[in-house]
C-alpha positions in Angstrom: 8.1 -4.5 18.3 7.7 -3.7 15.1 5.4 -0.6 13.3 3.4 -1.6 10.4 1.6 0.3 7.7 -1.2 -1.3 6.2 -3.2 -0.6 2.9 -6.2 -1.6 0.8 -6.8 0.0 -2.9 -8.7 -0.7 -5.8 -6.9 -1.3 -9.0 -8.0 -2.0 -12.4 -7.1 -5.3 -13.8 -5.7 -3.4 -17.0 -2.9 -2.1 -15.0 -2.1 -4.6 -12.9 1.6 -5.3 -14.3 1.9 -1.1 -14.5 1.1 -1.5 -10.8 3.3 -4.3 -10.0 6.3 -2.3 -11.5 4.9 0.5 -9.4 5.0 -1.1 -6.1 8.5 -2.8 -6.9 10.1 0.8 -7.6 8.0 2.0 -4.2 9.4 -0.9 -1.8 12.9 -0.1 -3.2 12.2 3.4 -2.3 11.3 2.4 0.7 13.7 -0.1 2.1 16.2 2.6 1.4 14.9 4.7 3.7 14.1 2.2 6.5 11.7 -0.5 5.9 12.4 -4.0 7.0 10.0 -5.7 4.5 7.6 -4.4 1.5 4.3 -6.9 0.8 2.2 -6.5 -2.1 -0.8 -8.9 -2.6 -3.4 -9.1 -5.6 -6.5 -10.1 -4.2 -7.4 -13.4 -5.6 -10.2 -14.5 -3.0 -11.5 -11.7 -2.4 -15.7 -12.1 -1.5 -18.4 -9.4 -1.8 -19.8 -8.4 2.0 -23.4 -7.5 3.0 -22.1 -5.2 5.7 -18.4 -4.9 5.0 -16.2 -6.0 2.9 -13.1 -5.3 1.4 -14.8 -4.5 -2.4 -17.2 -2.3 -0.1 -14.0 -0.3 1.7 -12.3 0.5 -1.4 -15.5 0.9 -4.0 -14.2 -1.7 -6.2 -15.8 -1.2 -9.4 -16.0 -3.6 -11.9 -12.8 -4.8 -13.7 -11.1 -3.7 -10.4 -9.2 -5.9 -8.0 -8.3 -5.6 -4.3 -4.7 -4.9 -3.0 -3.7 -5.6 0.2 0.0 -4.5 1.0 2.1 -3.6 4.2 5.3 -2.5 5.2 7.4 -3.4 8.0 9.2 -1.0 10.0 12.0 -1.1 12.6 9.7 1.4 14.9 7.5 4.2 14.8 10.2 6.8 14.9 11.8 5.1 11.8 8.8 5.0 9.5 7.9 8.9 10.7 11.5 10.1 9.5 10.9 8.1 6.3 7.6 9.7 5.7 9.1 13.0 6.1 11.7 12.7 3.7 9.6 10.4 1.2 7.3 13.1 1.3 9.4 15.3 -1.2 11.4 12.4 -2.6 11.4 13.2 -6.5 9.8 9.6 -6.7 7.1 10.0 -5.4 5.3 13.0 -6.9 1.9 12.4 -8.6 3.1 14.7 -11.3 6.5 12.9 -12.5 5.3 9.3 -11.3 1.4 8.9 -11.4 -0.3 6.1 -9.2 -1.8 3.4 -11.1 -4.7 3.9 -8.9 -7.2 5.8 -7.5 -5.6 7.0 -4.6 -8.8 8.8 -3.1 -10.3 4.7 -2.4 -6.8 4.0 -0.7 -7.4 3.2 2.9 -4.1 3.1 4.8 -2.9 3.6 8.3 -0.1 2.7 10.9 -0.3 0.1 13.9 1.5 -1.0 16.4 2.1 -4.9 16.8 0.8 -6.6 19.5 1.4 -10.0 18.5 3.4 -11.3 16.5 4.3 -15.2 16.0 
């Protein structure tokens, strides 16, 4: 089955079309180096928790939104090689191409599928 990474940042409203432009550039990026699909979603019903919540997970502040994305890979192996080599892709440096986000709220990691319908 297929390996999946998952992620959840906060992003301020104001650069939510920089951020689209972002992630498009990113998934290209991506797909070259092995990713089946690339989904990017701007949270639009997206409730405060009392115990958890998304908001809470990320420490949306206000004029903030909630992105939920995920990428589909082949396999594990796949997505480890593209990691590698992404890694120190020129692309993908902080310096040359800054995230429009604060990437210490981003919560992210890789699972296995179980089920899938």
């Amino acid at each position: 089955m297929h390996y999946i990474d998952g992620f959840v940042a906060a992003v301020s409203d104001a650069q939510r079309e920089t951020y689209i432009r972002y992630a498009a550039e990113m998934a290209q990026l991506l797909k070259q180096h092995g990713a089946l699909r690339v989904v990017e979603c701007w949270g639009d019903d997206v409730p405060e928790g009392k115990l958890t919540s998304f908001p809470m997970a990320v420490k949306r502040e206000p004029g903030e939104s909630v992105v939920f994305a995920w990428i589909v890979w082949p396999d594990k192996g796949t997505r480890d090689a593209a990691h590698t080599k992404l890694a120190t892709h020129p692309r993908t440096q902080r310096e040359t191409n800054p995230m429009p986000f604060d990437g210490k709220r981003l919560i992210y990691g890789g699972f296995r599928t179980v089920v899938d319908v």
